[in-house]
C-alpha positions as a printed NumPy array, in Angstrom:
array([[ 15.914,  87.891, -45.978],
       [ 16.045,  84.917, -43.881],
       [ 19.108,  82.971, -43.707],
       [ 19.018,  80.693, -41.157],
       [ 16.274,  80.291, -37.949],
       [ 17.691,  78.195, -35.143],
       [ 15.077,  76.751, -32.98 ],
       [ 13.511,  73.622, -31.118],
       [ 11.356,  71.177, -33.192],
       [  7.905,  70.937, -31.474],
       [  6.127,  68.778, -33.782],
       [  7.205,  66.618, -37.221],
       [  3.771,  66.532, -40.042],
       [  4.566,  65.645, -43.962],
       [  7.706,  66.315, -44.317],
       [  7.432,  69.48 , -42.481],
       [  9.129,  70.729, -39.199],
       [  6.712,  72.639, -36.789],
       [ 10.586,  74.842, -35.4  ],
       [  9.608,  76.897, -32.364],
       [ 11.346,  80.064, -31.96 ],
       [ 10.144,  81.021, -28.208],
       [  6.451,  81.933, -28.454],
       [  6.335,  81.83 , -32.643],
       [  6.138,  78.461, -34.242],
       [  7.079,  78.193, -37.83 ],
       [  6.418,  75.05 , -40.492],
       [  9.122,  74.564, -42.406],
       [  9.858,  72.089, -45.456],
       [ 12.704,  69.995, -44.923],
       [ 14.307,  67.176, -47.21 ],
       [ 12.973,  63.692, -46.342],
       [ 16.596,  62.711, -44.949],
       [ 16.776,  65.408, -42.241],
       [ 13.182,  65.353, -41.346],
       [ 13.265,  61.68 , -40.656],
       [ 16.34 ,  61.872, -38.252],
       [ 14.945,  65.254, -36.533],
       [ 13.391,  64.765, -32.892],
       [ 11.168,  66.634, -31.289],
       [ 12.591,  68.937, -28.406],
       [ 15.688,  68.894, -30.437],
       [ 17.33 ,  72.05 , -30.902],
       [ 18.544,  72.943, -34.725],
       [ 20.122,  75.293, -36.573],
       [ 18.352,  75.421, -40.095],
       [ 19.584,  77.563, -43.465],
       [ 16.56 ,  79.009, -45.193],
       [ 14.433,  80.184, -48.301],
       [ 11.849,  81.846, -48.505],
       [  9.786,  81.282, -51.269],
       [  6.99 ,  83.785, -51.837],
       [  4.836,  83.998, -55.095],
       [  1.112,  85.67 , -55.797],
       [ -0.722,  82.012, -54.408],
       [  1.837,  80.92 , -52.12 ],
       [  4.552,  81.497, -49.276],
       [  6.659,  78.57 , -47.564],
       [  9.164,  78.644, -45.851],
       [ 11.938,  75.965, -46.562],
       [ 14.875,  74.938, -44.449],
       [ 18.129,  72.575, -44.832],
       [ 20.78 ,  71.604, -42.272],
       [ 23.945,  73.009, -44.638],
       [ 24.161,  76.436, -45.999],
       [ 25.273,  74.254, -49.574],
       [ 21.964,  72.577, -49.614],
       [ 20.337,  75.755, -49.099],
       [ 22.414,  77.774, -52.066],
       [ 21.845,  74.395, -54.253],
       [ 18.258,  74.508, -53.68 ],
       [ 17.984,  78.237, -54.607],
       [ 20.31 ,  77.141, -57.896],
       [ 17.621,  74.504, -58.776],
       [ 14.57 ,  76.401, -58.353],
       [ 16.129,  79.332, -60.651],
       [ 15.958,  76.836, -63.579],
       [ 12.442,  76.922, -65.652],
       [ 10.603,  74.255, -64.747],
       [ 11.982,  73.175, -61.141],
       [  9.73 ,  74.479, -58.779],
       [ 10.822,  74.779, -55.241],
       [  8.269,  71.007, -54.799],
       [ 10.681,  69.499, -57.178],
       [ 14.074,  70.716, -56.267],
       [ 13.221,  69.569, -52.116],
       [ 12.175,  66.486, -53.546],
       [ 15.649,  66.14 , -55.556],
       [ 17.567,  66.96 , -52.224],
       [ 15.355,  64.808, -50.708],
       [ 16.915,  62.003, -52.666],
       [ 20.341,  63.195, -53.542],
       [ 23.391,  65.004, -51.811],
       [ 24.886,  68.032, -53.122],
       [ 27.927,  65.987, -54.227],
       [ 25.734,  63.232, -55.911],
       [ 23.915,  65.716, -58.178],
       [ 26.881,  67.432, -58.757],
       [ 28.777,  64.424, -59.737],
       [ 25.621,  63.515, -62.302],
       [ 25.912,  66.594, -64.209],
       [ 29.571,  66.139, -64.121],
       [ 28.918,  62.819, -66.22 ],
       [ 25.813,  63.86 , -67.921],
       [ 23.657,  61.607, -66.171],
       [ 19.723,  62.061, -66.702],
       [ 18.352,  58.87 , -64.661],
       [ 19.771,  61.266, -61.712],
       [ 16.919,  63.341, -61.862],
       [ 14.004,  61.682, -64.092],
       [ 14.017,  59.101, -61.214],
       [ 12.941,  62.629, -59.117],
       [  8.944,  62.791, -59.012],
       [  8.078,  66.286, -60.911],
       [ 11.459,  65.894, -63.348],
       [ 11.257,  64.426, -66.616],
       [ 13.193,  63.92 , -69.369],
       [ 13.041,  67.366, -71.135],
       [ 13.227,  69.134, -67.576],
       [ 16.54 ,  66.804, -66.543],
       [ 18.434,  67.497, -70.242],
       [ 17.835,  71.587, -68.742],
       [ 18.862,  70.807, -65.375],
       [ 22.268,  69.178, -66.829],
       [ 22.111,  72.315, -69.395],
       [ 21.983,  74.807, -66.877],
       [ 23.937,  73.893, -63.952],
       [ 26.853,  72.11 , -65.485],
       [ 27.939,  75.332, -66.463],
       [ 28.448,  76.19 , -62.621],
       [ 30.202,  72.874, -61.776],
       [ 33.876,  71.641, -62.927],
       [ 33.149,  68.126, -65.225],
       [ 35.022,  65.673, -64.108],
       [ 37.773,  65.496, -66.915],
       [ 38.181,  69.419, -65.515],
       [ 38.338,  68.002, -62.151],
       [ 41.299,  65.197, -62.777],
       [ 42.929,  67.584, -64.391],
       [ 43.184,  70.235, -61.443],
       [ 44.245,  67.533, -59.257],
       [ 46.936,  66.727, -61.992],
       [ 48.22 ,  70.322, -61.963],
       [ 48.542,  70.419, -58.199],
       [ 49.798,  67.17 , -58.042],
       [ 52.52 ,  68.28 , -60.352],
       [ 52.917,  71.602, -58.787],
       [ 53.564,  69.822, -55.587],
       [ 55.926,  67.681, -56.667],
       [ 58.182,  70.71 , -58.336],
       [ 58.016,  72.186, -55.201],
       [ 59.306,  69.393, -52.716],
       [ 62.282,  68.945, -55.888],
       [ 63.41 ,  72.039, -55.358],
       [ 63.534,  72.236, -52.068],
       [ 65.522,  68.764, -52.514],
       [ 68.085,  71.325, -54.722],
       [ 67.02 ,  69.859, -58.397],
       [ 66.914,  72.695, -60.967],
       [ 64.045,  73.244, -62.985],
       [ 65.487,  71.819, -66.306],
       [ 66.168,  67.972, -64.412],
       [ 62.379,  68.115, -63.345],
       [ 60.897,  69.137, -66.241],
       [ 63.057,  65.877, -68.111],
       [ 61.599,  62.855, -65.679],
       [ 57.563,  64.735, -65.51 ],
       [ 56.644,  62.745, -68.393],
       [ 57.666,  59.517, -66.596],
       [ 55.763,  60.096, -63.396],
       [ 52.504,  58.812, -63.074],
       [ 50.654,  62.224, -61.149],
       [ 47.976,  59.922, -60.234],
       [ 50.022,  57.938, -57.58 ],
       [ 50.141,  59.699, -54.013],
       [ 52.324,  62.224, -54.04 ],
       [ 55.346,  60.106, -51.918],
       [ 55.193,  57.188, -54.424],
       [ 55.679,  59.605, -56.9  ],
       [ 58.927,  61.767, -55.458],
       [ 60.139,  57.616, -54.455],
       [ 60.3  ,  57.422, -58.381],
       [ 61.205,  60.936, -59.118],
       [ 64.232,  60.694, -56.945],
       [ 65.043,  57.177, -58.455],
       [ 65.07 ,  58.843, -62.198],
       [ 66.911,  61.8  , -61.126],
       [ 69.741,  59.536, -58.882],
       [ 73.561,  59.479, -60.806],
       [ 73.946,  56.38 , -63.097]])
């Protein structure tokens, strides 16, 4: 409905920007990070949500479109209202959270007023579904690591076969030059 507003900041009151949009002034709930580096007069481009239930309607805005999606994520779980999930972005980056439901970490969010521990073990349920775990993670990076280095063989001239002999060798890990340095070195004539 509303993506994104882009305005000037008239006024700054707990934890919410007063954005003015020529005549129209909106209040809009930002994470604690952005609202403390926000000045008034400054213009900003925010990414919203509107959040409107039976009792209440607020408007919510974040400086990246991934905050914004994130946020939605969080507040689509049972028992994160939208309250708690600002107050987890408020805290945390996108990468951060994702990287504690990557390793199962709970203090991540029971250290988030409005989470506890019940509410966190759903959180990690829930969303690290959506998100790669890390062990997924090193192991893309392995693949295209690998795929890289076939590639740059070939186009040395080495046939398929000679690669496939010196892979286990190679430590994928390495940068990738390192690793055709000792590629070339197993693959050299005796």
């Amino acid at each position: 409905m509303l993506e994104s507003l882009q305005g000037k900041i008239k006024d700054k009151i707990d934890q919410q920007l007063l954005l003015a949009l020529g005549p129209v002034v909106l209040r809009i709930k930002v994470p604690l990070p952005f609202f403390f580096n926000a000045r008034q007069g400054e213009e900003i481009l925010l990414f919203t949500h509107l959040y409107w239930r039976e009792n209440e309607i607020s408007l919510y805005g974040f400086p990246t479109a991934a905050e914004a999606q994130f946020f939605r994520l969080l507040i689509n779980i049972s028992g994160i209202g939208p309250k708690s999930a600002l107050a987890l972005l408020s805290q945390n980056t996108v990468e951060e959270i994702k990287k504690a439901l990557a390793q199962g970490d709970l203090h991540l969010f029971t250290r988030t007023p409005g989470i506890g521990q019940k509410t966190a073990r759903r959180l990690l349920l829930e969303l690290s579904s959506l998100f790669p775990s890390t062990a997924e993670a090193k192991s893309e990076a392995l693949s295209t690591a690998e795929a890289q280095l076939r590639q740059a063989l070939r186009s040395l001239g080495y046939r398929e076969q000679e690669i496939k002999h010196i892979l286990p060798h190679l430590n994928l890990e390495q940068p990738l030059a390192k690793v055709l340095k000792k590629a070339l070195q197993l693959l050299a004539p005796s």
